[in-house]
Backbone bond lengths (Angstrom), bond angles and torsions (degrees), N, CA, C in turn:
res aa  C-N    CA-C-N  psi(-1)  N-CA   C-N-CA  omega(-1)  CA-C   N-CA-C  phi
1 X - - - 1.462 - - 1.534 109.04 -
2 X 1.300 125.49 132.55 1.667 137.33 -171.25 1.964 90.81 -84.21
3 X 1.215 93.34 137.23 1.584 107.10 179.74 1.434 109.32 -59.85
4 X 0.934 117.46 167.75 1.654 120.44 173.80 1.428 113.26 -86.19
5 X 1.209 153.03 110.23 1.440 154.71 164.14 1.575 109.61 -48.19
6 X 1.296 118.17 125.79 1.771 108.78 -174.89 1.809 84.63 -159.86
7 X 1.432 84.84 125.33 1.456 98.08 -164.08 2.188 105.60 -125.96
8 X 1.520 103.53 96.47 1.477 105.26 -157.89 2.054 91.36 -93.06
9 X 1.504 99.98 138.55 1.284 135.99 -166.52 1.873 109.55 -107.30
10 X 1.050 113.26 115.09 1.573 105.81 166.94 1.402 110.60 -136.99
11 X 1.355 134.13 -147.13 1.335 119.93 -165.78 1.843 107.26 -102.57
12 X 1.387 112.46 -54.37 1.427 119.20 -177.47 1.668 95.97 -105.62
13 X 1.389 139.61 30.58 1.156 122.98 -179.04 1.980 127.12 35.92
14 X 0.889 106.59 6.91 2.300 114.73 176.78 1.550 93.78 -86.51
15 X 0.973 124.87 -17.02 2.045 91.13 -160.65 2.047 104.60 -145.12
16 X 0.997 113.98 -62.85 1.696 123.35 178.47 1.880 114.19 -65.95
17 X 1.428 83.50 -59.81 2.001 73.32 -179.19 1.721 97.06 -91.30
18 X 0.806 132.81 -24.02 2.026 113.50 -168.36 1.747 82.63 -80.46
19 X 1.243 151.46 -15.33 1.479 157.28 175.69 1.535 98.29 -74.50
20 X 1.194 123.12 -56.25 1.307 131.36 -166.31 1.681 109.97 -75.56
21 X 1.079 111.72 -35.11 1.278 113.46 -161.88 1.591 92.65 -84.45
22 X 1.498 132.18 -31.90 1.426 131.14 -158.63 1.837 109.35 -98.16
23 X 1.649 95.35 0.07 1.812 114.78 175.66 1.443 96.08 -104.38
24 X 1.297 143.67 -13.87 0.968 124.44 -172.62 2.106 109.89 -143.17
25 X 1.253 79.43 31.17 2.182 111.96 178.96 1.383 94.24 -64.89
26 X 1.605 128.71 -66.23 1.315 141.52 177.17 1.602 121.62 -53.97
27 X 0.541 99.25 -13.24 1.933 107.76 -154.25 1.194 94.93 -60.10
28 X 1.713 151.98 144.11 0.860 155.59 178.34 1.620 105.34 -92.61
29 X 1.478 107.43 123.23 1.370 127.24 160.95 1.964 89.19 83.67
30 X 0.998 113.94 45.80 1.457 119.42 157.77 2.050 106.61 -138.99
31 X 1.045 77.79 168.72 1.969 94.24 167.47 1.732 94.12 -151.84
32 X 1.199 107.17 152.66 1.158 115.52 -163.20 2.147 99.36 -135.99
33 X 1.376 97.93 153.84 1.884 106.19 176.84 1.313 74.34 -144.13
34 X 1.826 97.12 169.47 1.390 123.08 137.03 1.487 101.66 -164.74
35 X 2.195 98.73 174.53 1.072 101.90 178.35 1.581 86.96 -168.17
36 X 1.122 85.55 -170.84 2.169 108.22 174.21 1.203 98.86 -77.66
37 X 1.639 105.25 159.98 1.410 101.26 122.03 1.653 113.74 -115.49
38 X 1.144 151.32 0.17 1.480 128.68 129.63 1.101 133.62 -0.70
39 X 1.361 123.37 127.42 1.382 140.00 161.66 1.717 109.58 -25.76
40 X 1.366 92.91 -68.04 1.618 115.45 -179.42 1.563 113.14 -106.16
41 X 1.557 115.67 44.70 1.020 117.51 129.93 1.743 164.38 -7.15
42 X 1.121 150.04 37.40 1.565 128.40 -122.34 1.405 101.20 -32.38
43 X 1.588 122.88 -65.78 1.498 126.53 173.73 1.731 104.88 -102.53
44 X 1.744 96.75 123.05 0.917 102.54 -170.27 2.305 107.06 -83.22
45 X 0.866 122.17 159.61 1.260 116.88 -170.77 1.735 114.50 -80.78
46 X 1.634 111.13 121.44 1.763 85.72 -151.75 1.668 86.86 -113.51
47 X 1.306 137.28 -164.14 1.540 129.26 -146.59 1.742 83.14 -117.18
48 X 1.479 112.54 -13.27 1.839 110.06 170.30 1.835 118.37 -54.98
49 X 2.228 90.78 -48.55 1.356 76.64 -167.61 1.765 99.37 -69.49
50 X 1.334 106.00 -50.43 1.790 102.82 -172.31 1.580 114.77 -18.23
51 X 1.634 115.44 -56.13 1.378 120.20 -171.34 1.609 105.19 -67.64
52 X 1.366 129.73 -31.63 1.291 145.17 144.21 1.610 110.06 -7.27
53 X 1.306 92.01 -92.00 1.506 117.22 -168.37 1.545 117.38 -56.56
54 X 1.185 130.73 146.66 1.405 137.85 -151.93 1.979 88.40 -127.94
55 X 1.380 128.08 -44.56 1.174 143.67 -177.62 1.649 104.74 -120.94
56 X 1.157 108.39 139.17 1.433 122.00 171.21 1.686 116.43 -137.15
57 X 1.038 107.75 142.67 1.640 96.68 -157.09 1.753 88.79 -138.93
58 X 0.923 116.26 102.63 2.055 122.34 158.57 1.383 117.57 -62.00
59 X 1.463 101.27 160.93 1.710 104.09 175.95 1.648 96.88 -79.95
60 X 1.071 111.95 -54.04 1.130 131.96 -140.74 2.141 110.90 -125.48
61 X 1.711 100.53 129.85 1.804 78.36 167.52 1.397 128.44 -66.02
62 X 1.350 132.82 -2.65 1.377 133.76 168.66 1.332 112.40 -87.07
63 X 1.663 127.01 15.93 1.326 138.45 166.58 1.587 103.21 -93.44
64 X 0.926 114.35 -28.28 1.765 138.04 -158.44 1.780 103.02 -84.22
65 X 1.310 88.32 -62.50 1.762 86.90 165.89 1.062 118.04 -76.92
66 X 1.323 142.58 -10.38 1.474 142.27 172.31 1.481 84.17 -55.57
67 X 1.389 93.11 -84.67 1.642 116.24 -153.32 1.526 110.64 -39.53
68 X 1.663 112.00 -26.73 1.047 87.69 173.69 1.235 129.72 -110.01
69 X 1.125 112.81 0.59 1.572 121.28 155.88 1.557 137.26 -53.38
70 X 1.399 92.44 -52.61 1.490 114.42 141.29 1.401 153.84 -67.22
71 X 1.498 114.70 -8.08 1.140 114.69 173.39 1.419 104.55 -157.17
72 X 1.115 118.34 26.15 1.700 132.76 171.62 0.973 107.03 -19.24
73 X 1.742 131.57 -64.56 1.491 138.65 -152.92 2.015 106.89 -72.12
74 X 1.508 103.01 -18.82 1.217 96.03 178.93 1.559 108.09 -101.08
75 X 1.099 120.98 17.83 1.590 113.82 -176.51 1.619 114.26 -107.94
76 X 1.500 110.74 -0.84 1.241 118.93 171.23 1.566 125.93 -57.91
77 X 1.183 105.44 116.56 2.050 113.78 -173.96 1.842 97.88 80.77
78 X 1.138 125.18 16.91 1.700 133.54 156.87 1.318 141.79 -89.88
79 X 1.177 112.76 77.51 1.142 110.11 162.10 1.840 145.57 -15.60
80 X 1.403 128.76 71.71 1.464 124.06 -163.52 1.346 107.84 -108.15
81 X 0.980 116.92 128.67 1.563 144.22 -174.83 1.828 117.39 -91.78
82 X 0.859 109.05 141.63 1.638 111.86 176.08 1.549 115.95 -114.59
83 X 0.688 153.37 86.68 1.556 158.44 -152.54 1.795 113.68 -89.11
84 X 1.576 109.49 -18.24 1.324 118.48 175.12 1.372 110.47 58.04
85 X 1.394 141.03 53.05 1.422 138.06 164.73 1.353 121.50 -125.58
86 X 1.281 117.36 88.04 0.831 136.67 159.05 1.645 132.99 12.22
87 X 1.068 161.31 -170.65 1.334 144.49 135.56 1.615 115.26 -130.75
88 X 1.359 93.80 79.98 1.715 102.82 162.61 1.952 98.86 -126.58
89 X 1.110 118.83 22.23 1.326 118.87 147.72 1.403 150.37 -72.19
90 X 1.071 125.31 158.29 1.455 120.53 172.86 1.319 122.66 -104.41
91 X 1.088 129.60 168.53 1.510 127.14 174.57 1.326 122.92 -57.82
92 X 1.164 138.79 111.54 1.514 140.23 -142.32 0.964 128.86 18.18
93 X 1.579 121.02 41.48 1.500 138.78 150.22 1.443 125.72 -17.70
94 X 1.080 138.26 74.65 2.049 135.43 -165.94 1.590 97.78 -4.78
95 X 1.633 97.69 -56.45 1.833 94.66 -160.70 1.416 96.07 -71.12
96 X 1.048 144.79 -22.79 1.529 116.58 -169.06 1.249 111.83 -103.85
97 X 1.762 119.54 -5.34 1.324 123.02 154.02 1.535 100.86 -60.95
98 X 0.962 109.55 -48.80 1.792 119.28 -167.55 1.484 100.99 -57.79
99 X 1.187 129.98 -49.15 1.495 151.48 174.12 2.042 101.18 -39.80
100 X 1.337 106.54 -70.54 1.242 129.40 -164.08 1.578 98.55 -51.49
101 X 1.343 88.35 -66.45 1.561 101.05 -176.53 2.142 116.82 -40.29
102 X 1.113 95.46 -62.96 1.326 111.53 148.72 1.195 122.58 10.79
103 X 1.301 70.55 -111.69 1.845 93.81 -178.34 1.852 106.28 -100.46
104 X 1.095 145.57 -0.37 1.532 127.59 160.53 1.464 115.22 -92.63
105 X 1.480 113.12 -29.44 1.481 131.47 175.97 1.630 114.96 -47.81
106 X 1.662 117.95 -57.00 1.458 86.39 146.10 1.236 155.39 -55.60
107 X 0.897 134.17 -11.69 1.228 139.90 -113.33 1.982 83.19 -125.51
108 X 1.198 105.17 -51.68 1.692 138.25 167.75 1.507 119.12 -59.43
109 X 1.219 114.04 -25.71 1.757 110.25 166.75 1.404 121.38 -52.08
């Protein structure tokens, strides 16, 4: 069976998705990306991983309209997810591991 592609999105890529992506690195029968969508991003979000990704999962719904404003043409037959977390976290913060787990952890079985 080919892993599932799930590709998690936050705004500057430092804290929610590089967190998300390194809680859910292991996960059996997934592969995991992330990036920004920010300008100044660490990894900025490029139209490889999008076509990549099979699942896309945001922090936030103002990730959702980015993405799709901006990259509409690649979100066709994609699945995008809203996860609602905010960013007053830190980089593998308990609660926003706790957060992730949560609510992306189903989603990932």
């Amino acid at each position: 069976m080919t892993p599932r592609r799930v590709l998690f999105l936050c705004s500057r890529h430092r804290l929610r998705s590089p967190t998300a992506a390194a809680v859910f690195a292991d996960w059996p029968g997934i592969e995991v990306d992330s990036a920004g969508l920010a300008d100044d991003a660490e990894t900025v979000l490029s139209s490889d991983q999008l076509d990549w990704a099979e699942l896309i999962v945001v922090m936030e719904s103002a990730h959702r309209r980015r993405l799709q404003s901006r990259h509409g043409a690649h979100l066709r037959d994609k699945r995008v997810v809203c996860l609602d977390i905010p960013d007053r976290y830190t980089y593998m913060q308990p609660e926003l591991v706790e957060l992730l787990l949560r609510k992306a952890g189903p989603l990932l079985r």
